[in-house]
C-alpha positions in Angstrom: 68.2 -90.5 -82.8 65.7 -89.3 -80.0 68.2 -89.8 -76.9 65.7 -90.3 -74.1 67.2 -92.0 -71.1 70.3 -93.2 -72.3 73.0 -95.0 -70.0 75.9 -95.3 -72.0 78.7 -95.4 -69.3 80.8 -98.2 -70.7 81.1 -96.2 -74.4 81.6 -93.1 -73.1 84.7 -94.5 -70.5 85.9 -96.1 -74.1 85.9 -92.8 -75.6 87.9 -91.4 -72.6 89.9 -93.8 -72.4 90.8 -93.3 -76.4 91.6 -89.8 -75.6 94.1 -90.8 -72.8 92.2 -88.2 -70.2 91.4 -88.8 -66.5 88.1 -88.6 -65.7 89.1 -84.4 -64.6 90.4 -83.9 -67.6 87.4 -85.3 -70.2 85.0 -83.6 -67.4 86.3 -80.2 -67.8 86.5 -80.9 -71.6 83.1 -81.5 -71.5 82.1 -78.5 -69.3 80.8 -80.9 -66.8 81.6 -82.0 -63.1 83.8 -85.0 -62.2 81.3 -86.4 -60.2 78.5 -86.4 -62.6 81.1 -88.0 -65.2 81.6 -90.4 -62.6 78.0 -91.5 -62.8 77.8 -91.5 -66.1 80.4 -93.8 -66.5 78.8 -95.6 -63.7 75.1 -96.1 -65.7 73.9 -94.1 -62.1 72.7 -91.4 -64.2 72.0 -90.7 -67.8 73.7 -89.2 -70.5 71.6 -85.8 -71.4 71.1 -84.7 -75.1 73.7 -82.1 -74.1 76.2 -84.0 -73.6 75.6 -85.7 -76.5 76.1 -82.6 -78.6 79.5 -82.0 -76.9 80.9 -85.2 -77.1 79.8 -85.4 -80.8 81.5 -81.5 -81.2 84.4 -82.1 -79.2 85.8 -85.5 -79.8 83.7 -86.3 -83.2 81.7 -89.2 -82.3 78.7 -89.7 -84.2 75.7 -90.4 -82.3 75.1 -93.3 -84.6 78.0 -95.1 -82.7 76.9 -94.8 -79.3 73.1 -95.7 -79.9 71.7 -99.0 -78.3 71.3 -101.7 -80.9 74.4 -103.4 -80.5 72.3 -103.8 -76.4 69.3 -104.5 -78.1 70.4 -107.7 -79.8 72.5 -108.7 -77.3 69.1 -108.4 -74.9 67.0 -110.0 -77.5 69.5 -113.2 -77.2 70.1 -113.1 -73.3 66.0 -112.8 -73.2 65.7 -116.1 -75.3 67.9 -117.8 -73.1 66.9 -116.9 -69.9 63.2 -118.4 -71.3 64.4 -121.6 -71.0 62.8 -123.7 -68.1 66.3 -124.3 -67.0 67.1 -120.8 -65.3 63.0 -120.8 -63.9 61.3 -119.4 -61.6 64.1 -116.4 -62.6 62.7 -114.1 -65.2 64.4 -110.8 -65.4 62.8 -107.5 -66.6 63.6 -105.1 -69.5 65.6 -102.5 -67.3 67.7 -105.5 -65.4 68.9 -107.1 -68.1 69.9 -103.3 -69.8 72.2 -103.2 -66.9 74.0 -106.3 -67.0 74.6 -105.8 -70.6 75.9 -101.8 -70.4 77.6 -102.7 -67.1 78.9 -106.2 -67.7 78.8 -107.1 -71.2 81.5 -109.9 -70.8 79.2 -111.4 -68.2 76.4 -111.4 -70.8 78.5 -113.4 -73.1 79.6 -115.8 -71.2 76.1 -116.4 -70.1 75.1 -116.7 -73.8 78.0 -119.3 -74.6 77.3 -121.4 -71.6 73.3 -121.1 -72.4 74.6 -122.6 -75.8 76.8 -125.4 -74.6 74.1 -126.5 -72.2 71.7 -126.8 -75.4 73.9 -128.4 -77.3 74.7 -130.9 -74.8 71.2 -131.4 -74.3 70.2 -132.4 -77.8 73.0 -134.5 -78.1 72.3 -136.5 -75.2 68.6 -136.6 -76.2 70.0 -138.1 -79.5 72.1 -140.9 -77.9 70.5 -144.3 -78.6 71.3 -146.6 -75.6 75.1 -146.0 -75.8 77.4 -143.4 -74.6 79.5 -142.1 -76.8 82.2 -138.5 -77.5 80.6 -135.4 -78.0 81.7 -132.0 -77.5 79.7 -128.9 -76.4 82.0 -126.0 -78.6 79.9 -124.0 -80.7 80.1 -125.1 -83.9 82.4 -122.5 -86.3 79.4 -121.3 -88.3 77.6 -120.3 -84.9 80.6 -118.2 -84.0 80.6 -116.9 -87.3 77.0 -116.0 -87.5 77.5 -114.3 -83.8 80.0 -112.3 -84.9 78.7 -110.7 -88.0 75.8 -110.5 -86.0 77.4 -108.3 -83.0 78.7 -106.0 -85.3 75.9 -105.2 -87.0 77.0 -107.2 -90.4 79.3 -103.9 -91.2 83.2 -103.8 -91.7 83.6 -100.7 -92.2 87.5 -101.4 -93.3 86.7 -103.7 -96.0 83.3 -101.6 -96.7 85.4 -98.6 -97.4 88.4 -100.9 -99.4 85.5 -102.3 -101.6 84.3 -99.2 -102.3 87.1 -97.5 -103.3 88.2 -100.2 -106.0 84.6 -99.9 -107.2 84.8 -96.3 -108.4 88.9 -96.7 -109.6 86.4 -99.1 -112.1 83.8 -96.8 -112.9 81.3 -99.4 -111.2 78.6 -99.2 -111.2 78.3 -97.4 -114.6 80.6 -99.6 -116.8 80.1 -103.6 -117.1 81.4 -105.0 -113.6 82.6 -108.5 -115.4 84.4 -106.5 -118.2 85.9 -103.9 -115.7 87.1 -107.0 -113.2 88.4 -109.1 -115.1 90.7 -106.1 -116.7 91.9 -105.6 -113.5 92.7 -108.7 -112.6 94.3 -109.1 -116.1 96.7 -105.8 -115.4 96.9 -105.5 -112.0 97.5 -109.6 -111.0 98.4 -110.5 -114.8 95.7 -113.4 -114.5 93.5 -114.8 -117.3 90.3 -115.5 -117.6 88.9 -118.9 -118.8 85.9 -121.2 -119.1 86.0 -123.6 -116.7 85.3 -127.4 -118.6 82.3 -127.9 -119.4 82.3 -131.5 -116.9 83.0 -129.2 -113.8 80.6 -128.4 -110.8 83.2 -125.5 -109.4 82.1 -122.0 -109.9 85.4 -120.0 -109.4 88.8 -121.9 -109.4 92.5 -120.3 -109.3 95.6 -121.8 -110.7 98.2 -119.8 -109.2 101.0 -121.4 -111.2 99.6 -120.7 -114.6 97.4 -117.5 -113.0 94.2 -118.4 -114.3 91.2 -118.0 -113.3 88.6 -120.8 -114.3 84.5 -119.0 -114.2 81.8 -121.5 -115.0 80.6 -120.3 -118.2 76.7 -120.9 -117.2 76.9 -118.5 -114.2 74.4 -115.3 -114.2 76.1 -112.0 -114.8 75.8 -111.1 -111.4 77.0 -114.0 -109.8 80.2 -114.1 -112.5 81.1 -110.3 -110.8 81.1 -111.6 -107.6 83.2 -114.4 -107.8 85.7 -112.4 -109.7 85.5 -109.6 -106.9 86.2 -112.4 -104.4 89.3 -113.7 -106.5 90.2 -110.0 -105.9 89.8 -110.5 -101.9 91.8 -113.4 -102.0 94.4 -111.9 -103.7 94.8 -108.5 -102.0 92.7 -108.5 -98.7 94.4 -111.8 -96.7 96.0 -109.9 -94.4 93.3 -106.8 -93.8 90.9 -110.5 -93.2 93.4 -112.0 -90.8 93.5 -109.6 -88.9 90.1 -108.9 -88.2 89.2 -112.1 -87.9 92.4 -112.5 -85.4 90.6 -109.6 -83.2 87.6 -111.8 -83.2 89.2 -114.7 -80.9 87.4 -117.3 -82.3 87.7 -120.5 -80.6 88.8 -123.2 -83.5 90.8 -122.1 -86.4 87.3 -123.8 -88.2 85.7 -120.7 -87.3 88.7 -118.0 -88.1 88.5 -119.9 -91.2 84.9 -119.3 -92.1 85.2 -115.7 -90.8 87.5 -114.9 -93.6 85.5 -116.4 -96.3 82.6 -114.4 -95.4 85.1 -111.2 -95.0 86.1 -112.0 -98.5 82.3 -112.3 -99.8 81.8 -108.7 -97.3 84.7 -107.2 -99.5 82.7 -108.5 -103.2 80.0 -107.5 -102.3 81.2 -103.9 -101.6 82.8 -104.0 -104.4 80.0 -104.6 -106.8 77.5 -102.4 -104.4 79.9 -99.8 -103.4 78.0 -98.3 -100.5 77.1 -94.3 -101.2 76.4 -95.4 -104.9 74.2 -98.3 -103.5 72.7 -96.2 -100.9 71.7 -93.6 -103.3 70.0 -95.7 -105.5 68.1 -97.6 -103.0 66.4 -94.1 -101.5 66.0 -92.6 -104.9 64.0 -96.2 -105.8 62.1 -96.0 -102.7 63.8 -99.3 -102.3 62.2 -101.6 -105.4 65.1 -104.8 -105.3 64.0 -105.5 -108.8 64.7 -101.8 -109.7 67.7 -101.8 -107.7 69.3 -105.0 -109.2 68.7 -104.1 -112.8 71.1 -100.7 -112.2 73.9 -103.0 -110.5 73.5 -105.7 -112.4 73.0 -107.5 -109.2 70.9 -110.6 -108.1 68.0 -110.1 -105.8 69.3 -111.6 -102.9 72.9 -109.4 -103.2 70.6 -106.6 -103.0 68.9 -107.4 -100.3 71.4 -108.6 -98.3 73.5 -105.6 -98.7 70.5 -103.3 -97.8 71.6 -105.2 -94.2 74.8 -103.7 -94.3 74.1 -100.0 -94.6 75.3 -99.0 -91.0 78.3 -96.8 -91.7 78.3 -94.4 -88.8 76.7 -91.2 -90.4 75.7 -92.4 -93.7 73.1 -95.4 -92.5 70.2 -96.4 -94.3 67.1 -97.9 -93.0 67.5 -100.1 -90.5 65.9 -103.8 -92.0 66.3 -107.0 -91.1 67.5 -109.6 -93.9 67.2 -113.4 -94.0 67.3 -116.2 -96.3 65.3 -119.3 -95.7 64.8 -122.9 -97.1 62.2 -125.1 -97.7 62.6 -126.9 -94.6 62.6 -123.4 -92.5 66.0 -123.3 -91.9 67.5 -119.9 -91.8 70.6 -120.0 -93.6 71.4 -116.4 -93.5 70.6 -113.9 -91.0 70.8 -110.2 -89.7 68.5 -107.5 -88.8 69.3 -103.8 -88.0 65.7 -103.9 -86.7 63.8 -104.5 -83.5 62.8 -107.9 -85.2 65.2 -110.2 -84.0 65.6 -113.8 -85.5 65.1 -117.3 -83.5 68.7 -118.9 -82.4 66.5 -122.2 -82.1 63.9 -123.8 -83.4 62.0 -122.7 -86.8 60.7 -119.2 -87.5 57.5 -118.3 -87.3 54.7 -119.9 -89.9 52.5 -117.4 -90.4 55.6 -115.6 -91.7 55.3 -114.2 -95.5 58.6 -115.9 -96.2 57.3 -119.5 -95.8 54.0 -118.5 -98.2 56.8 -117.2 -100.9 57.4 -121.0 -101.8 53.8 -121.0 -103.3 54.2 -118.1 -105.5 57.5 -118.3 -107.0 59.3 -114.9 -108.6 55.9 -113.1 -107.0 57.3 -110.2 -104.8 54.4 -110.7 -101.1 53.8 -108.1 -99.0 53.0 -108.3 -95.3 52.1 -105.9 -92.5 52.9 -108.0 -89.4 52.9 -107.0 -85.6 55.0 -108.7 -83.4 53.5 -109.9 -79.7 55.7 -106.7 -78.2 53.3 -104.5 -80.1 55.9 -103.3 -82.7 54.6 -103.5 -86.3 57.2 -104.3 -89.5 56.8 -103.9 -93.4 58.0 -107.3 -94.5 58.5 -108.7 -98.0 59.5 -111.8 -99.6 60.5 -113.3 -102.8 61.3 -117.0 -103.8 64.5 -117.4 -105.7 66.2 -121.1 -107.8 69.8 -120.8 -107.5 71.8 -123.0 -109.5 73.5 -123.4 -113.1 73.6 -125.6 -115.9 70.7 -127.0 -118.0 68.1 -130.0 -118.0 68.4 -131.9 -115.2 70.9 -129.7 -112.9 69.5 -129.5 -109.4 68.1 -125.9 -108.5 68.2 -125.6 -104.7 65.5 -123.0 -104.0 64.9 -120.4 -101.2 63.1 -118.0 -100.2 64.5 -114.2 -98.8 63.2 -112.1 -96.6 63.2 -108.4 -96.2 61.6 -105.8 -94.0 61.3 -102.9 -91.7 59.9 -101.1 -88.6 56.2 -99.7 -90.0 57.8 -95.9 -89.0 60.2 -96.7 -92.2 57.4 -98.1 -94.6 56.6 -95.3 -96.5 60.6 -94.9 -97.4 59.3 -98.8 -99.3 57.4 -98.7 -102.6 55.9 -102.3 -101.0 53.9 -100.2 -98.7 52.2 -98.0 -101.7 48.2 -99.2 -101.5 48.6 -100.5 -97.5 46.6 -99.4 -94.5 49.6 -98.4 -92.6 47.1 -97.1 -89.5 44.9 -100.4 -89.3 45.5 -102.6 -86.7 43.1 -105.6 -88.4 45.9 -104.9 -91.3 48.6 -106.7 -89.3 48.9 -110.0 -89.1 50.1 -111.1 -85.5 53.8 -113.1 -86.2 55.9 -114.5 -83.4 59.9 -114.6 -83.4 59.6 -118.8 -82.2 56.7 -120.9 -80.9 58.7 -121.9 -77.9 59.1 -118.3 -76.5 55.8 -116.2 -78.1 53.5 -115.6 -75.9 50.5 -115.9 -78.0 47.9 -118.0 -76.2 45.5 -118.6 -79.3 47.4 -118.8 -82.0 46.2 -121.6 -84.7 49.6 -122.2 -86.3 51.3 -123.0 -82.4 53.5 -126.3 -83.1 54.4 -126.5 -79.7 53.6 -124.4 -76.0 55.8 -121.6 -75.5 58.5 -122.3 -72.6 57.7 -121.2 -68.8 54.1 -121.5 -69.3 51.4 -123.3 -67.5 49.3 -125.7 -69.6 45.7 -126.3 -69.2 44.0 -129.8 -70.6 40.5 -129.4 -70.2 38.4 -133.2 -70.6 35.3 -131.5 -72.3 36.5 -129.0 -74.4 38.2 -128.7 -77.2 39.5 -125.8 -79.0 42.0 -125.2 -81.7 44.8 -126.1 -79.4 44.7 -129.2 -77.0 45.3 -127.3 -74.0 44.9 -123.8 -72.5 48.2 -121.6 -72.0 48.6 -119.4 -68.7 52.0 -117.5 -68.0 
């Protein structure tokens, strides 16, 4: 990390404040004066790379932990909201909206949630048909959900480290995972192991009264693992969930609920990827997910999804973004450790790769794509059928998504053979039509938001109307 300008006064108070010292105290610690601690802590000036080194030598923070993308996202989002024609003419800058979220990051929340409500309230009233009726403006318990894996960075390091742990007490990765879990579960829980019938649509189910464990019989390998990893969770890691989905202060117990079925799918998942194994692998393969799932005996999408989660402070890998779309463009699962940072309405962008993966299924596409900010990504996309059974069971498909800042690329066997330097290589992508900026762009569905429009009587180009900002 190149620190630059960085104002990090609210972290470095936090880290004070950890070490129970007055502001004289950490200053003289630090072998600095109380008054330019003071405005540190204060964002009036920024912290220097010496400072850095002392608070990384002195009180063992890694520099990883006070770097700015947990600010980033959260100025992605307040950027998106504050493009809605609601809060015009106000349109904030870069360096504003830095400060409101180092200096007031509760305020920038509550902005957020009541930019949500608003929305919501919105469509619903749009959606009334000539009669009033109840409706409420809470964010559903899969939005809170989504937010809060998304704020912190989709790593739990607790649960990371738990999963982990298990994972090499059962030699996994390098015996069979299924064989290795289910002995465990056998010795440690004194559960069995059965087919579940042959009539049943379940893929996991417990009997806690005869402890058995039903696994449908038609299940890949690597989906068979992870449900019996998450029988593990369920079994062991109820209270370790609780409670960090108790520190969360969700608003319905809907969404503490859904929160600890997604910790228990974190904890499977880093059971059957433990993390420095998985890591490993995944530089040594310059990243190839087919290579990488045949060593874990791992589905495409686990592996791609946990190459989202490698932010352990001082062991992270490269930062990509990860998401998993359907046919209709809805993105069902989310997260990106990159600048790229996903629509929270409306669809994705068209002339994405991931929509294009539909037409080629099992194909691996590449794309070099540039962003309207200038910043240039590595993406890649696969289409997957999920599903069991034979003849005639339905096969939902989707497509995932994968990718990374062009600086990262070469660390990707996708970008072996790709003009990395080109600028005609990259196709322009937007993050949402209603807030890219792009004035020509064929695949617009509809004009982006604070923008002027333009309908010209004799002319007619490949939009209907002329875009000014």
């Amino acid at each position: 990390m190149t620190p630059g300008k960085l104002f990090i006064g609210r972290r470095v108070r936090e880290i004070r404040e950890t070490a129970k010292l007055t502001q004289g105290a950490f200053a003289e610690r630090l072998g600095i004066s109380t008054s330019y601690l003071n405005q540190i802590e204060n964002n009036q000036r920024p912290v220097s790379a010496s400072v850095l080194v002392l608070l990384a030598d002195r009180f063992g923070i890694d520099f990883s932990s006070i770097s700015a993308n947990d600010s980033d996202r959260v100025i992605s989002m307040l950027t998106e909201a504050l493009a809605d024609p609601v809060f015009a003419p106000y349109s904030p800058g870069f360096q504003e909206l830095k400060l409101v979220v180092q200096n007031a990051p509760g305020f920038a929340q509550a902005l957020l949630s009541c930019h949500q409500a608003y929305r919501r309230n919105s469509e619903q009233l749009a959606s009334l048909d000539g009669h009033i009726g109840n409706w409420t403006v809470e964010p559903t318990a899969y939005e809170e959900v989504r937010d809060f894996f998304h704020l912190v960075d989709n790593y739990i390091h607790e649960l990371d480290v738990s999963g982990e742990s298990l994972a090499l007490e059962l030699g996994i990765p390098n015996s069979d995972a299924n064989a290795a879990l289910a002995k465990y579960l056998e010795s440690r829980h004194g559960i069995r192991i059965r087919r579940t019938d042959p009539d049943e649509s379940a893929l996991r189910r417990f009997d806690a009264a005869s402890r058995t464990l039903f696994i449908n019989p038609y299940l890949p390998a690597a989906t068979r693992s992870f449900q019996l990893a998450l029988q593990i969770a369920a079994l062991e890691r109820e209270e370790q969930t609780e409670a960090i989905a108790g520190r969360a202060e969700f608003r319905s117990a809907d969404a503490r609920e859904v929160c600890k079925a997604g910790l228990r799918n974190y904890f499977a998942g880093a059971v059957v990827l433990p993390y420095q194994q998985f890591l490993t692998t995944a530089r040594d393969l310059r990243h190839d997910l087919e290579l990488i799932a045949t060593r874990f005996g791992a589905s495409l999408e686990q592996v791609a999804h946990r190459l989202s989660t490698l932010q352990r402070p001082g062991q992270k890998g490269v930062p990509v973004f990860f998401a998993r779309v359907d046919r209709a463009g809805n993105i069902t699962k989310r997260h990106s450790a990159a600048k790229l940072q996903f629509a929270r309405y409306g669809a994705a962008c068209p002339l994405w790769n991931v929509h294009q993966a539909f037409e080629s299924p099992s194909r691996i596409i590449r794309q070099l794509a540039e962003t309207p900010d200038g910043i240039r990504f590595l993406c890649v996309a696969t289409e997957l059928a999920k599903g069991h059974g034979g003849f005639g069971m339905p096969r939902p498909r989707f497509a995932i998504a994968l990718g990374c800042e062009v600086s990262y690329a070469r660390e990707f066997v996708y970008a072996d053979g790709l003009d990395l330097t080109s600028k005609s290589a990259f196709d322009p992508i937007g993050i949402s039509c209603r807030i890219c900026e792009r004035a020509n762009c064929p695949q617009r569905a509809v004009p982006p938001l604070k923008s002027k429009l333009t309908i010209h009587r004799n002319r007619r180009d490949i939009l209907p109307y002329d875009i000014s900002h």
